[in-house]
N, C-alpha and C positions, 0 to 999 in steps of 0.2 A: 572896389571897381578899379581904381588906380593901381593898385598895387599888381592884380591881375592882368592888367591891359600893357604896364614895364614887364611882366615877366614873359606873357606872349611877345613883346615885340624884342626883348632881350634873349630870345632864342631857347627859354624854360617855359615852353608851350606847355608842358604836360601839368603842371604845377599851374600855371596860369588861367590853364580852363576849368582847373575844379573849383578856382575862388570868384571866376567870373561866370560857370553856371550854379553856383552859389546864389550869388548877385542875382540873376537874371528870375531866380524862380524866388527870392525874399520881394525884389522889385515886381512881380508878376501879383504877390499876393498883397505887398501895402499899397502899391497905385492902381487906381483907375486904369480900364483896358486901352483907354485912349491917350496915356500918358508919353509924355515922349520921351521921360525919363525912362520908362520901360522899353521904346523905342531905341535907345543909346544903349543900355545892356542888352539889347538882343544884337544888337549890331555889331558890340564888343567880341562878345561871347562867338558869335559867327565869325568873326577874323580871326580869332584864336584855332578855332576848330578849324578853321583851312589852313592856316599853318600845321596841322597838324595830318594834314589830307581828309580830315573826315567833310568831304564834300557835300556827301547829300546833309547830313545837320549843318554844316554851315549855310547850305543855300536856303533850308525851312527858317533858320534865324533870321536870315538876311529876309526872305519875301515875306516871315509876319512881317517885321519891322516895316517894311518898305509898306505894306497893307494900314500897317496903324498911321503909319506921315499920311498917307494918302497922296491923292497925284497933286498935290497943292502944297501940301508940305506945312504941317501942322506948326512946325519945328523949321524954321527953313537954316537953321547952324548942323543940322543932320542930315542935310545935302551932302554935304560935302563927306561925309563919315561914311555915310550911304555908297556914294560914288567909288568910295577909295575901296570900300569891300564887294563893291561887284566889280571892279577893276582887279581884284587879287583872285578872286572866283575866275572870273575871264581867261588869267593869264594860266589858272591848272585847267582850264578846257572846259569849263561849268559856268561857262559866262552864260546870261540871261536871255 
């Protein structure tokens, strides 16, 4: 997940997303649906993929994740994780 989240934000987006939706679908199948570590790779994986322009899979990442926090915030350290990638969604015109 590290390694994929430096090489999306180091401008090797394309490289970045295959090891962070790697991540996201090993995380989907060892944790629990309600996990908010599965929350944190979908949210990754969602920032990568809009650096990359692919909007509508970045926005389905981003609104499971935001659906698993729930409106209370399961996780409340994924606020802020949350915020920063509908704030990147927003700013390509796919804000919420």
């Amino acid at each position: 997940e590290a390694k994929g989240t430096s090489l999306c934000r180091s401008g090797q987006a394309q490289e970045g997303e295959r090891l962070l939706a790697r991540v996201a679908a090993s995380e989907a199948e060892l944790f629990s649906p309600g996990s908010p570590l599965l929350a944190r790779a979908w949210l990754l994986h969602g920032e990568c993929l809009a650096a990359l322009g692919r909007i509508g899979e970045a926005r389905a990442q981003v609104d499971a994740a935001a659906k698993l926090l729930g409106p209370d915030g399961t996780a409340p350290h994924l606020r802020s994780l949350l915020a920063n990638v509908r704030a990147r969604l927003a700013r390509t015109g796919a804000g919420p």
